[in-house]
C-alpha positions as CSV (number, residue, x, y, z in Angstrom):
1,X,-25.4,4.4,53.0
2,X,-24.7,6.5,49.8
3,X,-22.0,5.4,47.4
4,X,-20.3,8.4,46.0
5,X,-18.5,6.7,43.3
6,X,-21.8,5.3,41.6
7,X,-21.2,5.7,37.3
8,X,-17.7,5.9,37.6
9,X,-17.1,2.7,35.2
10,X,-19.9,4.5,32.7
11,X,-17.8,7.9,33.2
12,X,-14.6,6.1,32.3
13,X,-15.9,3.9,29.3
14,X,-17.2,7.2,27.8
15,X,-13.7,8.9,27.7
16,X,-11.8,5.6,26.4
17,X,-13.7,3.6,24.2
18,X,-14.0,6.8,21.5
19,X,-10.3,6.7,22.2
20,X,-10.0,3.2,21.5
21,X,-12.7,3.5,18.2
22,X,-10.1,5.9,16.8
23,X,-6.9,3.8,17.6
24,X,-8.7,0.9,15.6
25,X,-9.9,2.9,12.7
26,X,-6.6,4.2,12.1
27,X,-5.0,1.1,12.7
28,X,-7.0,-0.3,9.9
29,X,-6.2,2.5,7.7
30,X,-2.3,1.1,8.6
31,X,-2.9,-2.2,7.3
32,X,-4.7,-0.9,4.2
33,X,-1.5,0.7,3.3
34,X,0.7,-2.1,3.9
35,X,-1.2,-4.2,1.9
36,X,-1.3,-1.4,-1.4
37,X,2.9,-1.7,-0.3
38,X,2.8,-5.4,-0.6
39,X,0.7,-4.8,-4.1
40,X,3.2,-2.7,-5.7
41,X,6.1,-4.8,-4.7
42,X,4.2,-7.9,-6.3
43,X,3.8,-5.8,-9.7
44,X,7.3,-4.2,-9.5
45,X,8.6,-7.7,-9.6
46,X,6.0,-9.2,-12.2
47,X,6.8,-6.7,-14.5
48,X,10.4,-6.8,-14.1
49,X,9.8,-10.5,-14.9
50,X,8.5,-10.6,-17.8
51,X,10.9,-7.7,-19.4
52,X,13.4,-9.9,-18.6
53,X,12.0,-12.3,-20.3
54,X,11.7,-10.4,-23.3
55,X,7.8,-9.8,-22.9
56,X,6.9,-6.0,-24.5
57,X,7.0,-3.5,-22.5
58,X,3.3,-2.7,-22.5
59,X,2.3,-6.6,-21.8
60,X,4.7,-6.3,-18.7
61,X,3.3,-2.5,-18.2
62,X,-0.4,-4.9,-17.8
63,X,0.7,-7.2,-15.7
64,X,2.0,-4.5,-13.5
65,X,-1.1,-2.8,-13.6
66,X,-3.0,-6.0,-13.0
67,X,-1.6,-6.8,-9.6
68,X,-0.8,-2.6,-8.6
69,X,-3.5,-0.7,-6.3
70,X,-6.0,1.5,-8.7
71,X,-3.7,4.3,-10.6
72,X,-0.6,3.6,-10.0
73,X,2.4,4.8,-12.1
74,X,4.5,2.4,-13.9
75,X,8.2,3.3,-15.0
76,X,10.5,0.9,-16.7
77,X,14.0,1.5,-17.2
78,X,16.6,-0.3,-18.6
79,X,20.3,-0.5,-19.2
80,X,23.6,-2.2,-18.9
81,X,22.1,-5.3,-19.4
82,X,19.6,-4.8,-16.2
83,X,15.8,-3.7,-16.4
84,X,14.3,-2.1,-13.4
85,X,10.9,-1.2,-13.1
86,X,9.6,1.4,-10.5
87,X,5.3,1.4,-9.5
88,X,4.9,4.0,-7.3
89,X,0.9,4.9,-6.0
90,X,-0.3,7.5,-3.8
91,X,-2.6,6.0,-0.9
92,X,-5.5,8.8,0.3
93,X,-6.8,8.2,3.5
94,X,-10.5,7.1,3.5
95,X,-13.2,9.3,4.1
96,X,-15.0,7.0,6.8
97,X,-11.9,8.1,8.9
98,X,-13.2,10.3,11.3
99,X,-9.4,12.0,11.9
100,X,-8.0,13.8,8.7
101,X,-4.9,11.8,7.9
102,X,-2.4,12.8,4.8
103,X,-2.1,10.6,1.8
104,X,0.9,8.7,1.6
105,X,2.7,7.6,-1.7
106,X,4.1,3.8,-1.5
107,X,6.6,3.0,-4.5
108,X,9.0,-0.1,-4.9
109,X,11.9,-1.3,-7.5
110,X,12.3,-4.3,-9.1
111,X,15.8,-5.2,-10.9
112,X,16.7,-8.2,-12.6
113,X,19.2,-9.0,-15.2
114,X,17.8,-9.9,-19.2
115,X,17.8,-13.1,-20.5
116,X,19.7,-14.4,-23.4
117,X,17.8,-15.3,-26.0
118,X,17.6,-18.7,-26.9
């Protein structure tokens, strides 16, 4: 007695798991950008610390840079007696990913009110 459906589960495995690969490289390549998102919020708020502490702004432009993913841009502005500071970094998408995926550009705000001096 012949089976005719013999390599069927071989057949199938072949189509999804390069399917499957793919989902999970991209899906890394998600998480590597939430955690660069989670990085720049971190040194959006350090930095808007310690302005509003009355650090200089290139100590708090450090710290920023410190805790920020690799070049990202730092902008500090402040007025009305409020200092917001603005890290913005563009996110390329690895090379090991198979799939050409765009860049994408996280940025977040930090705004806290000055401190009195003492």
């Amino acid at each position: 007695m012949s089976r005719r459906d013999d390599g069927t589960v071989t057949a199938e495995a072949a189509i999804v798991l390069p399917l499957v690969t793919a989902f999970a490289l991209v899906l890394v390549w998600m998480i590597s950008v939430g955690v660069a998102q989670v990085r720049v919020v971190d040194a959006a708020r350090d930095a808007a610390r310690a302005l509003a502490r009355g650090d200089e702004e290139s100590a708090a432009t450090q710290a920023a840079h410190r805790t920020a993913p690799a070049q990202a841009t730092v902008t500090t502005d402040e007025s009305g007696g409020t200092v917001t500071v603005t890290v913005t970094s563009h996110q390329e998408a690895p090379r090991w990913l198979l799939v050409p995926l765009p860049g994408i550009t996280v940025d977040a705000s930090a705004t806290v009110q000055l401190e009195e001096p003492p």
